[in-house]
C-alpha positions as CSV (number, residue, x, y, z in Angstrom):
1,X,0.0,0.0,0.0
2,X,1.2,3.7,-0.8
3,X,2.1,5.6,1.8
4,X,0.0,8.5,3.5
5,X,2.0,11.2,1.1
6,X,2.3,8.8,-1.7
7,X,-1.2,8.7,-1.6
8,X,-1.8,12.4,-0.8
9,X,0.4,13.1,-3.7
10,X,-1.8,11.0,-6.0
11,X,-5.1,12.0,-5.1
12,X,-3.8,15.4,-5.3
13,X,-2.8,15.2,-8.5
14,X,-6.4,13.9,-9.5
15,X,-8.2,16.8,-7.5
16,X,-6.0,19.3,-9.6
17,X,-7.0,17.8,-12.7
18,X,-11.0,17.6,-11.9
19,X,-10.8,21.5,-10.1
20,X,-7.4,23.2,-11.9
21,X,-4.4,23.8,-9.7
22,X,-5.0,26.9,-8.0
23,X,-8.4,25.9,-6.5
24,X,-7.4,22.4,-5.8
25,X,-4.0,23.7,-3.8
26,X,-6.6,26.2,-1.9
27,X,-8.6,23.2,-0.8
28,X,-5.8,21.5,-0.2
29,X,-4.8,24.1,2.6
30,X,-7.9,24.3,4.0
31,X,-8.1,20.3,4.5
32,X,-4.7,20.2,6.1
33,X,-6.1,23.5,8.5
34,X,-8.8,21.3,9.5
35,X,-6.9,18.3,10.7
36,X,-4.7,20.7,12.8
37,X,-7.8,21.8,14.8
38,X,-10.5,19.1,15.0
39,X,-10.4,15.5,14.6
40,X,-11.0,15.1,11.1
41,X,-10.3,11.9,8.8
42,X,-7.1,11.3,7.4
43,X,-5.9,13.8,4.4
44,X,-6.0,10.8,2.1
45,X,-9.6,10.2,3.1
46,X,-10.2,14.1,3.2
47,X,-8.6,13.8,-0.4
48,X,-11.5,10.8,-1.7
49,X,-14.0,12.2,-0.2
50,X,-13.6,15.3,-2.5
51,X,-12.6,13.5,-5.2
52,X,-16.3,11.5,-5.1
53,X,-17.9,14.9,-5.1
54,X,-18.6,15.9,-1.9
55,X,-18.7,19.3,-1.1
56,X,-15.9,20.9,0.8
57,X,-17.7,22.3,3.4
58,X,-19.1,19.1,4.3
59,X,-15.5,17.6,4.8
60,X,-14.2,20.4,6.5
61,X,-17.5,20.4,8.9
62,X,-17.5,24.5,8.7
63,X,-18.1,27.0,6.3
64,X,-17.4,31.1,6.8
65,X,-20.5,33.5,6.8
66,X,-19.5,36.4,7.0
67,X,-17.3,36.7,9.8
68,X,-18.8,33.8,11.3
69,X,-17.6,29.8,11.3
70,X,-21.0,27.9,10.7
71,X,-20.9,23.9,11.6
72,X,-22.3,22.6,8.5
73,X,-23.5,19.1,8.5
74,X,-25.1,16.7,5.9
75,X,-27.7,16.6,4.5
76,X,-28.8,20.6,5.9
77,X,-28.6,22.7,2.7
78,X,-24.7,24.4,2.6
79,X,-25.0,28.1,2.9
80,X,-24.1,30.2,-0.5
81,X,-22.1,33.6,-1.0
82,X,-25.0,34.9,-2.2
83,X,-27.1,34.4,0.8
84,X,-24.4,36.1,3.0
85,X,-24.2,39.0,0.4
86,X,-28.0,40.3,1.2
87,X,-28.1,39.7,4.7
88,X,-25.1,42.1,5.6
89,X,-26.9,44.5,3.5
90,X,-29.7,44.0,4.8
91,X,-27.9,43.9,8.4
92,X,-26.2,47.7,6.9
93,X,-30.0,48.6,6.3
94,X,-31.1,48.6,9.8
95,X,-29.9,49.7,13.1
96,X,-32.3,47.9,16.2
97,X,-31.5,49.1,19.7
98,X,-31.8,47.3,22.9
99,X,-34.7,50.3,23.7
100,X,-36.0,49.4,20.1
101,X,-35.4,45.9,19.4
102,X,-36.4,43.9,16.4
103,X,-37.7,40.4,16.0
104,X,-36.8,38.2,13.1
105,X,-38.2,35.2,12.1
106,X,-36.5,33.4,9.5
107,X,-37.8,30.3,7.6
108,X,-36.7,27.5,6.2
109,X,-33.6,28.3,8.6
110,X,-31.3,25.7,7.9
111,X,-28.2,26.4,9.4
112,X,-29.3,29.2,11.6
113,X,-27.0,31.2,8.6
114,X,-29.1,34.6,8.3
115,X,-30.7,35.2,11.9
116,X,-27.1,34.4,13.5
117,X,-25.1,36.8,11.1
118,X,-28.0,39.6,12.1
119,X,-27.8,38.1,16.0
120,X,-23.7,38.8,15.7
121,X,-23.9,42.0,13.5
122,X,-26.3,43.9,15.5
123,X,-25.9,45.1,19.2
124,X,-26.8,42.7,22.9
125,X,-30.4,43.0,23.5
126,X,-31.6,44.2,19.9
127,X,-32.6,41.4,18.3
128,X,-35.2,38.5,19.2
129,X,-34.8,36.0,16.0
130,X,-37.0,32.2,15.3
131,X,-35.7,30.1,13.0
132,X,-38.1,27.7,11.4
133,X,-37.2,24.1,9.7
134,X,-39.3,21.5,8.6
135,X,-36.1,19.3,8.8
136,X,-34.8,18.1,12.5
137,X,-31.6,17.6,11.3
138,X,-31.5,21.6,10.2
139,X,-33.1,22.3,14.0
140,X,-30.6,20.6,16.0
141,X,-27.5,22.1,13.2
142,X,-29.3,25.3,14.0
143,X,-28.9,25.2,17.9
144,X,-25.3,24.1,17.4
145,X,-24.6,27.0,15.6
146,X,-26.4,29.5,18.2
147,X,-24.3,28.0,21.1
148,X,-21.3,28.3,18.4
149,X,-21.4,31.7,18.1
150,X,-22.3,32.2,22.0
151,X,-26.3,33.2,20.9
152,X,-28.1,32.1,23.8
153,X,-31.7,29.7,23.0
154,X,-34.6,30.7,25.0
155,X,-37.7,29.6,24.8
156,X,-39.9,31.0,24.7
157,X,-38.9,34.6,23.4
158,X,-40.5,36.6,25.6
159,X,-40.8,40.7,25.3
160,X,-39.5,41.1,28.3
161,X,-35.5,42.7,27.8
162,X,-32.6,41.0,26.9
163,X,-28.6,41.7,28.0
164,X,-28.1,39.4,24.8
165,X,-29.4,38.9,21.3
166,X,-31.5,35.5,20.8
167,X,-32.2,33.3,18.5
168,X,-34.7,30.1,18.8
169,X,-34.7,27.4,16.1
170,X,-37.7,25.6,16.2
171,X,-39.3,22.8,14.3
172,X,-42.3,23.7,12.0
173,X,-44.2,22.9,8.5
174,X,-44.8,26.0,5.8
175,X,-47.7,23.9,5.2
176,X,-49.5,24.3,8.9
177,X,-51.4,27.7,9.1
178,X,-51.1,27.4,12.5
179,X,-47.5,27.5,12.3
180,X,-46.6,30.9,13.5
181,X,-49.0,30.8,16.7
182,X,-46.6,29.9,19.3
183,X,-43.8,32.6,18.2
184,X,-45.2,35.8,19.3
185,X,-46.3,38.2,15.7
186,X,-45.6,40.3,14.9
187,X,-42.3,40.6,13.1
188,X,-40.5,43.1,12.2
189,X,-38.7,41.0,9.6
190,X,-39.0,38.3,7.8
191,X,-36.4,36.3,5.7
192,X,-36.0,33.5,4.0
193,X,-33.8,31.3,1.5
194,X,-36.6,28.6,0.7
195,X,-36.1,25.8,-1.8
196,X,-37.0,27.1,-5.6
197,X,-35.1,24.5,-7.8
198,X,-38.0,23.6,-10.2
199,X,-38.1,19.7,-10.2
200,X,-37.6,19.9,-14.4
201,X,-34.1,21.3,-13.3
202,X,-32.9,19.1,-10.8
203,X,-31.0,16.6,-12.8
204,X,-28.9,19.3,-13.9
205,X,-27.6,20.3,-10.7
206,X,-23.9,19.5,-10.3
207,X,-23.3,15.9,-8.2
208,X,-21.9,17.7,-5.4
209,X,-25.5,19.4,-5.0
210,X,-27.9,17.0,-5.7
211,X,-26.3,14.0,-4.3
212,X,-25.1,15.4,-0.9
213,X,-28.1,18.3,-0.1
214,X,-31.2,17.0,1.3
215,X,-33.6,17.7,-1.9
216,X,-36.6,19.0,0.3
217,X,-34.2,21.9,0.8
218,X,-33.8,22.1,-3.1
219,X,-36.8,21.5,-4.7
220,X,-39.4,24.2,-4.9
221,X,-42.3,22.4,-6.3
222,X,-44.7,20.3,-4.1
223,X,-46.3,17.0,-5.3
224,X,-49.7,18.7,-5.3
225,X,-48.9,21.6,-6.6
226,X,-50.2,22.4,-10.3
227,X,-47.3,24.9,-11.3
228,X,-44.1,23.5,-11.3
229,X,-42.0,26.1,-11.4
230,X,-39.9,26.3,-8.5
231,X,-42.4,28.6,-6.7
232,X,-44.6,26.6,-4.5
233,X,-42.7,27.7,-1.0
234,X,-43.7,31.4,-2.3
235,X,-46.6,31.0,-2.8
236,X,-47.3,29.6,0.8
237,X,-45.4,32.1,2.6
238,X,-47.0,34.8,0.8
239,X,-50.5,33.5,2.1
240,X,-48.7,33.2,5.8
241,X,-47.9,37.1,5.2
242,X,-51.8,37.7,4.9
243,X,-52.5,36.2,7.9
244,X,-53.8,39.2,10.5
245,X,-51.1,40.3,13.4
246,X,-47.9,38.6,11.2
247,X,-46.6,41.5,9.8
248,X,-46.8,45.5,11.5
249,X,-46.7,48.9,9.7
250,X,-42.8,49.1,8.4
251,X,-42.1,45.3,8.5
252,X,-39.5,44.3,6.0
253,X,-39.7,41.0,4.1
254,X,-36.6,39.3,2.2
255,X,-36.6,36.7,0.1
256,X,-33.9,35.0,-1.8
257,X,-35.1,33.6,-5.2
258,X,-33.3,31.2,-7.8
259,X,-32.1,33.0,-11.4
260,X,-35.4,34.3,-13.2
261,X,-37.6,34.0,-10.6
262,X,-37.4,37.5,-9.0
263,X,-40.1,39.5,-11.2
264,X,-43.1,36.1,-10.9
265,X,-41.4,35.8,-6.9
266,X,-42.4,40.1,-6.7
267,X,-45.6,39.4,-8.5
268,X,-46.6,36.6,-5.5
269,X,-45.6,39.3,-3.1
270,X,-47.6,42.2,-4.5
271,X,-51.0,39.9,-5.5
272,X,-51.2,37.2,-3.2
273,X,-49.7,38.7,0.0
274,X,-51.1,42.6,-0.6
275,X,-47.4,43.8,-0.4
276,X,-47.1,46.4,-3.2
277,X,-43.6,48.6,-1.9
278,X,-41.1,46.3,-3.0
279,X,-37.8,46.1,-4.4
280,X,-35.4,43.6,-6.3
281,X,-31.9,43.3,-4.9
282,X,-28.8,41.7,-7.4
283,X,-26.6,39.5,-5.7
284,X,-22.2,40.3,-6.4
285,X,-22.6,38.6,-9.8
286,X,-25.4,40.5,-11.5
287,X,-28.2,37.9,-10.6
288,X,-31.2,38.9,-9.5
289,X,-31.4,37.5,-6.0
290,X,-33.7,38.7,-3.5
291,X,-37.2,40.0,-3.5
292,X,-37.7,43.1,-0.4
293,X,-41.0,44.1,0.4
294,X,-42.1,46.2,3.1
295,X,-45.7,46.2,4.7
């Protein structure tokens, strides 16, 4: 058997040749980072797993987001540059106090990713955030995260003051009109990444994607839905936003949509959930990314 470099030189030479050199080397660093600090597999196992597809971030067990270090864990969706991009703007946008806080809830929350970033950006005792996952692998990922980046979990979120920023993750279905009952409306925000892969489309995603990501965190079209076009999770939320008490005078609500979506996603917002001020925000690479609306 080849040694462990014999073999690290191998599979290297193999990851260099499926990602080009320069990226490759990069993740060849970060790999070798990791087994200084945790107790990760062997590099040469490190080195096959990418090889197979997996993503990185899923090897390495963390990914950056903004300046935080998220856990990220199979099969909870991976959070995306792009999703970090809007949320410090919107974090930029707004500027809760402890004597004005704001609450957030987030859904489809997966890692915890936006409502921490805002929890971390934004001063002690301004922010009360829910996160809200149909998945109880994303729940418990989501509570790691919070105790990673020292954001308390109290439940339940009370009006009372806070010394600290919190954030809840708590298991819930879209689907159940009930769902927002137990979380104290109304919200001053509302944000979400939901999935919006259109089913026709999901073949095409790359393997690292579609055969690593839990799928009901891609796919954006329900069995009983009649349009498939990615949009079903808009759809529901929008009819959630018309529910009385959800939403107060000068609530904001973000959504991140997939490429093309953002003009039928604004439509939704304006028909179905009676929210007519709203904007479309491009993501770093020209992409129309999220759909802002404010009540």
């Amino acid at each position: 058997m080849p040694s462990d470099t014999a073999a690290v030189k191998q599979l290297f030479t193999r990851l260099v040749s499926s990602l080009g050199r320069e990226t490759a080397t990069r993740e060849l660093k970060w790999m070798k980072q990791a087994l200084t600090i945790s107790h990760s597999p062997t590099l040469p196992a490190m080195l096959q797993r990418r090889l197979s597809g997996e993503p990185l971030q899923y090897i390495l067990g963390t990914t950056p987001f903004g300046p935080l270090d998220l856990l990220t864990r199979p099969p909870t969706l991976i959070p995306r540059p792009e999703t970090e991009d809007w949320t410090l703007r919107l974090a930029d946008m707004l500027t809760p106090t402890p004597l004005r806080p704001l609450t957030i809830l987030d859904l489809c929350t997966g890692t915890g990713c936006i409502p921490l970033l805002l929890c971390h950006l934004w001063p002690p005792g301004s922010t009360r955030a829910y996160g809200v996952d149909i998945s109880q692998d994303a729940i418990r990922l989501a509570a790691d995260n919070a105790a990673r980046c020292n954001i308390p979990s109290s439940q339940p979120l009370s009006l009372t003051p806070y010394s600290q920023n919190v954030f809840m993750p708590v298991l819930g279905d879209l689907r159940d009109p009930d769902v927002f009952k137990s979380l104290l409306p109304p919200f001053d925000i509302i944000t979400a990444n939901p999935p919006y892969i259109p089913k026709r489309e999901y073949d095409e995603l790359p393997v690292s994607v579609k055969n690593y990501e839990d799928p009901a965190a891609l796919l954006g079209d329900l069995p009983d839905s009649e349009e498939q076009d990615g949009l079903s999770f808009y759809r529901i939320i929008s009819q959630l936003l018309r529910q009385k008490g959800v939403l107060r005078d000068g609530s904001i609500v973000a959504l991140e949509v997939g490429r093309a979506q953002a003009d039928a996603v604004e439509g939704i917002l304006q028909q179905s959930a009676g929210l007519r001020n709203t904007q479309v925000w491009k993501d770093p690479w020209n992409v129309k990314r999220v759909v802002l609306a404010r009540a």
